[in-house]
C-alpha positions as protocol buffer text, in pm:
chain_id: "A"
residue {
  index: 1
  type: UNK
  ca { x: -1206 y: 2050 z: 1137 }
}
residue {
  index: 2
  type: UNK
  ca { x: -1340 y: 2064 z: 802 }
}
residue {
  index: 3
  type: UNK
  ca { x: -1060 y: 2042 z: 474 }
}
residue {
  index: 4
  type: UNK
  ca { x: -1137 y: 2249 z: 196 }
}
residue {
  index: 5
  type: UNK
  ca { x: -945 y: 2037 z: -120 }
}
residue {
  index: 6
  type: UNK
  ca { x: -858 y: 2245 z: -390 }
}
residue {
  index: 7
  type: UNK
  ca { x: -947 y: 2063 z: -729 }
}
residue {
  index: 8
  type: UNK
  ca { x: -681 y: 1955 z: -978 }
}
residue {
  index: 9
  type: UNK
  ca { x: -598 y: 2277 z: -1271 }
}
residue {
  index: 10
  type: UNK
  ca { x: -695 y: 2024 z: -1492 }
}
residue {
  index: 11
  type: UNK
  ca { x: -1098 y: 1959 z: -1385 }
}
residue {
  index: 12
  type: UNK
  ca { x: -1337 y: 2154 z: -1564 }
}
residue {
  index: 13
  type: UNK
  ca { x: -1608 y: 2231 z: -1259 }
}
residue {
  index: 14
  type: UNK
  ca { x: -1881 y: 2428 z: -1484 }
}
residue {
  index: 15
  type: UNK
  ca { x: -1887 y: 2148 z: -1709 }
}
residue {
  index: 16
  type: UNK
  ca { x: -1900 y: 1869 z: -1461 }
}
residue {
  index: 17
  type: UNK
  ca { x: -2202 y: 2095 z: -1286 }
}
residue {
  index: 18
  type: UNK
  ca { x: -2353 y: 2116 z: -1640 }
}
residue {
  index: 19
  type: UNK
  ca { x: -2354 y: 1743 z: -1703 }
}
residue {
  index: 20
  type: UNK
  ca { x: -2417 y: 1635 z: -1322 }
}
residue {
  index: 21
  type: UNK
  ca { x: -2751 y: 1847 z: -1370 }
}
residue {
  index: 22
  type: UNK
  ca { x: -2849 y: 1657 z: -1748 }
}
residue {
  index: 23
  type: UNK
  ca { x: -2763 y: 1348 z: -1558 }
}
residue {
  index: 24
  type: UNK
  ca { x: -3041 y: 1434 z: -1337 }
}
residue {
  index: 25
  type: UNK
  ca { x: -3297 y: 1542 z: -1560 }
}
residue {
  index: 26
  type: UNK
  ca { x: -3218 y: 1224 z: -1755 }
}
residue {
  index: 27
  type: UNK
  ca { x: -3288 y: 1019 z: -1450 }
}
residue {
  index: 28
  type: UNK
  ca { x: -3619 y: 1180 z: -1406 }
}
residue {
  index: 29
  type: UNK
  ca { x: -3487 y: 1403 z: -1095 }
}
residue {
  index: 30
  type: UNK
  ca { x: -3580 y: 1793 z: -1146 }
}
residue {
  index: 31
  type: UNK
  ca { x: -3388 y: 2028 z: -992 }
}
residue {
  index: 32
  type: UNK
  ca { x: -3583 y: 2308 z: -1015 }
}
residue {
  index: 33
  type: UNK
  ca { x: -3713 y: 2299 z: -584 }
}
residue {
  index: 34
  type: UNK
  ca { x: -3502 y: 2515 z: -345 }
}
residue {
  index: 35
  type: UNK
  ca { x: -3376 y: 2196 z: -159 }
}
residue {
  index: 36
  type: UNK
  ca { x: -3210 y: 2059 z: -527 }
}
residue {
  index: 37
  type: UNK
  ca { x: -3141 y: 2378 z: -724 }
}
residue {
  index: 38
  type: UNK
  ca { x: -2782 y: 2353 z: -626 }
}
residue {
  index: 39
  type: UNK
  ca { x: -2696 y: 2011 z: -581 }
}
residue {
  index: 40
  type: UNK
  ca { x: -2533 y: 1960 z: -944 }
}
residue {
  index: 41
  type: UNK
  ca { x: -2293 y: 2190 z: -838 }
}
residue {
  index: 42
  type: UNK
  ca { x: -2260 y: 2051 z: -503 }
}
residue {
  index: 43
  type: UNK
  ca { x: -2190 y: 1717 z: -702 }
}
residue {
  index: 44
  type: UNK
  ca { x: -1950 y: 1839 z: -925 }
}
residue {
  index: 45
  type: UNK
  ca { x: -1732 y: 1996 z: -629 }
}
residue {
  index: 46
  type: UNK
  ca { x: -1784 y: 1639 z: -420 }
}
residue {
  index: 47
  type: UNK
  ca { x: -1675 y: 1462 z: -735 }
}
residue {
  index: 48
  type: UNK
  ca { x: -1390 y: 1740 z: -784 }
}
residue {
  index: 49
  type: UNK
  ca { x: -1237 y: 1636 z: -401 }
}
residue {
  index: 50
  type: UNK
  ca { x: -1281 y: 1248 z: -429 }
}
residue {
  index: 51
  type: UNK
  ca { x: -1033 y: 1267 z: -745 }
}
residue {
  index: 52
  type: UNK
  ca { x: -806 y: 1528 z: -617 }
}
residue {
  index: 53
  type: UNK
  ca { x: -505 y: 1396 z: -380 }
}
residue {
  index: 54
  type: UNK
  ca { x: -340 y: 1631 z: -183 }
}
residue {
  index: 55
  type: UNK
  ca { x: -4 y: 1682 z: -264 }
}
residue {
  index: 56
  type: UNK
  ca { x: 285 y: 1534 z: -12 }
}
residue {
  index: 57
  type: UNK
  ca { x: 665 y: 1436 z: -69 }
}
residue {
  index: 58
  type: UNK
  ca { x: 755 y: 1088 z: 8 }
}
residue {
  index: 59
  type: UNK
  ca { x: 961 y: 1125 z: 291 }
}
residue {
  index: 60
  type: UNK
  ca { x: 1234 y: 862 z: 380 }
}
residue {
  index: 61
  type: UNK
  ca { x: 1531 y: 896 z: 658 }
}
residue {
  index: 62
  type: UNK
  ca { x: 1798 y: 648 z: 688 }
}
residue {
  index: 63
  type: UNK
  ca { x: 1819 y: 319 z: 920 }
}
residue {
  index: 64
  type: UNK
  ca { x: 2133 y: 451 z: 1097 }
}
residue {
  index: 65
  type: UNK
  ca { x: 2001 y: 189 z: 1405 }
}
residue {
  index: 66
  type: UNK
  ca { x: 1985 y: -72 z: 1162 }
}
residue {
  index: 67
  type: UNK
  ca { x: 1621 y: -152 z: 1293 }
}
residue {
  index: 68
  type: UNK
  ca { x: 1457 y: -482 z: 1098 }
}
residue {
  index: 69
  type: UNK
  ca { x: 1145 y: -547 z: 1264 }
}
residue {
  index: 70
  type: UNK
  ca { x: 778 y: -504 z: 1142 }
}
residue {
  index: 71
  type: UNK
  ca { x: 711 y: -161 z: 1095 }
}
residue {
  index: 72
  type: UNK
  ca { x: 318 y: -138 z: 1061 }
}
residue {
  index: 73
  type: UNK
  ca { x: 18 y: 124 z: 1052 }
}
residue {
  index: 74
  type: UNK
  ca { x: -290 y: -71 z: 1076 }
}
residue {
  index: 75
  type: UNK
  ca { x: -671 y: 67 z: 1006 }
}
residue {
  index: 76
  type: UNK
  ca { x: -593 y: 382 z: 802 }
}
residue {
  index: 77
  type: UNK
  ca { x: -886 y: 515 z: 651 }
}
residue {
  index: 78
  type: UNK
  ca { x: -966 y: 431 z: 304 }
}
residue {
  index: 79
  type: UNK
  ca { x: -1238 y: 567 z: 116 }
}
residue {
  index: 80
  type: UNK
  ca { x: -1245 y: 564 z: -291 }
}
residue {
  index: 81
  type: UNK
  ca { x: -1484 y: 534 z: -585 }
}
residue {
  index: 82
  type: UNK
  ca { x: -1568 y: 254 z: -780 }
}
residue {
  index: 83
  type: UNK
  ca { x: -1493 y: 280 z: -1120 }
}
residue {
  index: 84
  type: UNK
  ca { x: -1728 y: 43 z: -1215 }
}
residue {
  index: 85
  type: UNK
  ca { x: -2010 y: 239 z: -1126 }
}
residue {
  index: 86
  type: UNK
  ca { x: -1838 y: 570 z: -985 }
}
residue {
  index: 87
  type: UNK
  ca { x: -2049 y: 451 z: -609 }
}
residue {
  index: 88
  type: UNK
  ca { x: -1763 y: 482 z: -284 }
}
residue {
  index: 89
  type: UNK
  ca { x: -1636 y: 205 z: -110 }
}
residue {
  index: 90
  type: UNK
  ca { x: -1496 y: 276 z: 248 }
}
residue {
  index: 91
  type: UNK
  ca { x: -1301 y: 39 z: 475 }
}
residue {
  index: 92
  type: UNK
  ca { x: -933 y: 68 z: 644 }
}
residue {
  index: 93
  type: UNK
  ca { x: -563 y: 7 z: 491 }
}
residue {
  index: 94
  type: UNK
  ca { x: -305 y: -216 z: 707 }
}
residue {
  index: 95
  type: UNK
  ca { x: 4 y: -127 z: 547 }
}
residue {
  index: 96
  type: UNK
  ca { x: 356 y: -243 z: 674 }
}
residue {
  index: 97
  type: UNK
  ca { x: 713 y: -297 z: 625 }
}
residue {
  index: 98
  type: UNK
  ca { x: 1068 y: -451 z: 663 }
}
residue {
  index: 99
  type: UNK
  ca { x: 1328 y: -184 z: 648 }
}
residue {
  index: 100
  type: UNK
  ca { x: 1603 y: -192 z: 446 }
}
residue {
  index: 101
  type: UNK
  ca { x: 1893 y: 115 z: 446 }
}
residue {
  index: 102
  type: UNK
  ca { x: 1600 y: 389 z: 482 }
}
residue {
  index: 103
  type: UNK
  ca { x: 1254 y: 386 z: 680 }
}
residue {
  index: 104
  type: UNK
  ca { x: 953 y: 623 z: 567 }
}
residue {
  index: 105
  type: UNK
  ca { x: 777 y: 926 z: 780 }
}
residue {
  index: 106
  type: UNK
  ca { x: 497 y: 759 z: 902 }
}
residue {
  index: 107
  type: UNK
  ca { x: 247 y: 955 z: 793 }
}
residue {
  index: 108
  type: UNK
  ca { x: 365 y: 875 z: 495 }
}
residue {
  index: 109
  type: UNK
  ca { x: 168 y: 537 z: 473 }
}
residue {
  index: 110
  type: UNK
  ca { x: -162 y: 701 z: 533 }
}
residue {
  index: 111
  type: UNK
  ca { x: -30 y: 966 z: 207 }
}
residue {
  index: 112
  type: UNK
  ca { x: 58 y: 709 z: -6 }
}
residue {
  index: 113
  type: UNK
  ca { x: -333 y: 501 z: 46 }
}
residue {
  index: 114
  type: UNK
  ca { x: -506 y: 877 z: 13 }
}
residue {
  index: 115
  type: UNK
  ca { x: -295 y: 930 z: -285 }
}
residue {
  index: 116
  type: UNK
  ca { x: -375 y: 600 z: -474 }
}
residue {
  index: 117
  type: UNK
  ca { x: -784 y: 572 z: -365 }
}
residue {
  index: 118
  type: UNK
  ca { x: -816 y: 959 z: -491 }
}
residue {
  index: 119
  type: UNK
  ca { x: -952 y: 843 z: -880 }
}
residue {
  index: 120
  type: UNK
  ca { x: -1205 y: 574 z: -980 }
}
residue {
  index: 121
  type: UNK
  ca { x: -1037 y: 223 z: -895 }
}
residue {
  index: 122
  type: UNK
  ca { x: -1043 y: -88 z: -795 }
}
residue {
  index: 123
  type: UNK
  ca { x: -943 y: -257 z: -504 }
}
residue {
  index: 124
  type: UNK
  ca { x: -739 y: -494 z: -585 }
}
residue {
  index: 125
  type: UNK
  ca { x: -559 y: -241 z: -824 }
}
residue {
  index: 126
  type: UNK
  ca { x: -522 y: -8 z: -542 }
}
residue {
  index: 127
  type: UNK
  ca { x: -364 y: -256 z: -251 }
}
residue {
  index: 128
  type: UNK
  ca { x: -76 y: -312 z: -532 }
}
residue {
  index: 129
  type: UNK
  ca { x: -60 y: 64 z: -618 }
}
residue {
  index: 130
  type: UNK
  ca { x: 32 y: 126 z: -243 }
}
residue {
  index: 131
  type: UNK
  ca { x: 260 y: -185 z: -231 }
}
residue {
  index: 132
  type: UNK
  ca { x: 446 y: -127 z: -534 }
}
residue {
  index: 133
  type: UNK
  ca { x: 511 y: 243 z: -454 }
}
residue {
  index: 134
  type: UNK
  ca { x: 662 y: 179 z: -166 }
}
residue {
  index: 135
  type: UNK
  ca { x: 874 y: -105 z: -277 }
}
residue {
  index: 136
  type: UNK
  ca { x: 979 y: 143 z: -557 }
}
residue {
  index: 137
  type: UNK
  ca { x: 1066 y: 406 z: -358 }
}
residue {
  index: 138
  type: UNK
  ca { x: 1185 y: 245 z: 11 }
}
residue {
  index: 139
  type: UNK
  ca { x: 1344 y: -73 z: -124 }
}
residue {
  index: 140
  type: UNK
  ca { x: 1243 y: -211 z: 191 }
}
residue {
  index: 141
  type: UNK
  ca { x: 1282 y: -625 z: 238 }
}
residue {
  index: 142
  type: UNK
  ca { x: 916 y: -678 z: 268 }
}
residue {
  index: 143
  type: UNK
  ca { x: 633 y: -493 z: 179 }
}
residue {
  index: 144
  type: UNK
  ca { x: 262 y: -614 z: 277 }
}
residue {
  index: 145
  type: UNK
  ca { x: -67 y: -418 z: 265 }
}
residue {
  index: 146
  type: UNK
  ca { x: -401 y: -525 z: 327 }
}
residue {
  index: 147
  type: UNK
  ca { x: -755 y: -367 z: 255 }
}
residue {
  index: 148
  type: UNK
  ca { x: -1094 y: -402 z: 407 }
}
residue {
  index: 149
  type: UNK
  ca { x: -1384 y: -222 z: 220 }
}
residue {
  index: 150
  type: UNK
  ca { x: -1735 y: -214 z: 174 }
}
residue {
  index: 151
  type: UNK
  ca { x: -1800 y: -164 z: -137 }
}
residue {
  index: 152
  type: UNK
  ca { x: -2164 y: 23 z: -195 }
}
residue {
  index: 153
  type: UNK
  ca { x: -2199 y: -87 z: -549 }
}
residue {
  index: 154
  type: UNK
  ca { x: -2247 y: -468 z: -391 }
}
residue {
  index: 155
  type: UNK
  ca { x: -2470 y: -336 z: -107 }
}
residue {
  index: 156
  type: UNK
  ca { x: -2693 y: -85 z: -223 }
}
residue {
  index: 157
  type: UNK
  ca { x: -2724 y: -200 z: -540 }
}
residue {
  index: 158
  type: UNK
  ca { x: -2705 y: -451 z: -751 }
}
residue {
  index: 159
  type: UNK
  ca { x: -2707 y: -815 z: -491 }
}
residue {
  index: 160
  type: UNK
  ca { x: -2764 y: -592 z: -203 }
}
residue {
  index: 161
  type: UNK
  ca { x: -2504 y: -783 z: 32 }
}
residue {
  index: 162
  type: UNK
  ca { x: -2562 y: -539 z: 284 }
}
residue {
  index: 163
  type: UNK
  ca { x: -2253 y: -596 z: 548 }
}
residue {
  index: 164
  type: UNK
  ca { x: -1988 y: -768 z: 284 }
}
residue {
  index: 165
  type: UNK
  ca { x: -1683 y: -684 z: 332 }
}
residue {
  index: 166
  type: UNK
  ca { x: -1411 y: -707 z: 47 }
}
residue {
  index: 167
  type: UNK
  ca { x: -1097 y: -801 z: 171 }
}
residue {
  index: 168
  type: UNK
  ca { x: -746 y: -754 z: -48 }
}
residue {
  index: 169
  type: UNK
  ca { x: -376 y: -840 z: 3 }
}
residue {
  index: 170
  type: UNK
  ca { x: -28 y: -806 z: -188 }
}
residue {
  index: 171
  type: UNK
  ca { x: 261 y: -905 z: -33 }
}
residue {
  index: 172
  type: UNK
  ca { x: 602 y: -846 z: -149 }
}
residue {
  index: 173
  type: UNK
  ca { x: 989 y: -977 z: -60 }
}
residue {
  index: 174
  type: UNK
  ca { x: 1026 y: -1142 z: 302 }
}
residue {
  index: 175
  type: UNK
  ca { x: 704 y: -1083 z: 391 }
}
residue {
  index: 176
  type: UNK
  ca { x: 548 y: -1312 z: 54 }
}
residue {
  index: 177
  type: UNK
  ca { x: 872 y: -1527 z: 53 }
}
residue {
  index: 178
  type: UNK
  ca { x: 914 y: -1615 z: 448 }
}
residue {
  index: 179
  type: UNK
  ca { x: 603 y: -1783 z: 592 }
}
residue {
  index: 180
  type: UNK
  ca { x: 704 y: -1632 z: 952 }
}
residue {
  index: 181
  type: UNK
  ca { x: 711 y: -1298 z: 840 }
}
residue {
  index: 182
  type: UNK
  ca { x: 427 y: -1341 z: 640 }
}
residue {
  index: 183
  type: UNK
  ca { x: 230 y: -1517 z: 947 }
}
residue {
  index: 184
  type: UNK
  ca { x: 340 y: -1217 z: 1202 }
}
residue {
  index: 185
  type: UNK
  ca { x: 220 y: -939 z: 888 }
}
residue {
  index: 186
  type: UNK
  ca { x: -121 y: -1085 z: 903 }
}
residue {
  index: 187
  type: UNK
  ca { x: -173 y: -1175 z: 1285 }
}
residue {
  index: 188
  type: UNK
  ca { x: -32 y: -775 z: 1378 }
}
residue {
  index: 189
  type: UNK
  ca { x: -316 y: -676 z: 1121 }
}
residue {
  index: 190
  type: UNK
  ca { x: -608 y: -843 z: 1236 }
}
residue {
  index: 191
  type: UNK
  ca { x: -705 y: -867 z: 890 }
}
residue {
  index: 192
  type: UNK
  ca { x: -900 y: -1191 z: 851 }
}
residue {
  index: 193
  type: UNK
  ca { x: -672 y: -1330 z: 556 }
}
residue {
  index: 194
  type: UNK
  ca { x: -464 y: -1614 z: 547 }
}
């Protein structure tokens, strides 16, 4: 099934086609053949949906069962842009809780990583974007999330370390604090962190 995202109000798509087609020209790439004629435009509209997240409500319900285990959604998709050199990186979010009085819809995790990779980042700004948020807005006793990306500014470019893979972790509450929680967070991830 293919999503159509509809771009932010505020993004100026003629422009951004304008200036992805100078970029071009500047880099010596004519876009005057069939095959190229409309890829500025097809680069300002990629552009457009990389930086646009869709819009969702963070949804929590309350703990009536009390429950105070692990709660955990491991290898959601991540994909983002480096804002370095504006080049994606792709790889998977493990993102987990303790509940505390509420627990989240669990789609909810996979919202909150689309939400935060959806501009130019980082990814070590981005794993404490997601964390943060939901310690903000769950209160949960632990927080912990974990990313695994390739970034293709390191491999295509650059030191061409074709196959790295960039791993990044912030832990919050129990799950920094207690070294059993903190232990049973990483080994239910499979992320290879310590």
């Amino acid at each position: 099934m293919h999503v159509v995202h509809e771009p932010d109000p505020g993004i100026d798509l003629v422009a951004a086609e304008q200036a992805a087609g100078r970029l071009l020209q500047a880099l010596g790439i004519s876009t005057d053949s069939e095959s190229l004629a409309g890829t500025p435009g097809r680069m300002a509209r990629a552009y457009a949906e990389l930086f646009t997240p869709r819009p969702f409500d963070l949804t929590t319900f309350p703990n009536d069962e009390g429950y105070d285990e692990l709660v955990l959604a491991r290898s959601i998709p991540v994909r983002s842009v480096c804002e370095h050199h504006l080049l994606p990186f792709v790889g998977v979010a493990h993102v987990g809780y303790l509940p505390g009085h509420r627990i989240l819809g669990l789609s909810k995790l996979a919202r909150i990583v689309e939400h935060f990779a959806c501009r130019p980042q980082v990814q070590e700004r981005l794993t404490k974007q997601i964390a943060d948020r939901l310690e903000e807005h769950l209160q949960p006793k632990g927080v912990g999330v974990v990313i695994e990306a390739e970034h293709t500014c390191m491999t295509l470019r650059g030191v061409q370390a074709t196959g790295a893979c960039t791993v990044t972790s912030t832990l919050l509450g129990s799950l920094r604090e207690d070294p059993r929680s903190r232990q049973e967070f990483f080994a239910l991830t499979g992320a290879h962190t310590s």
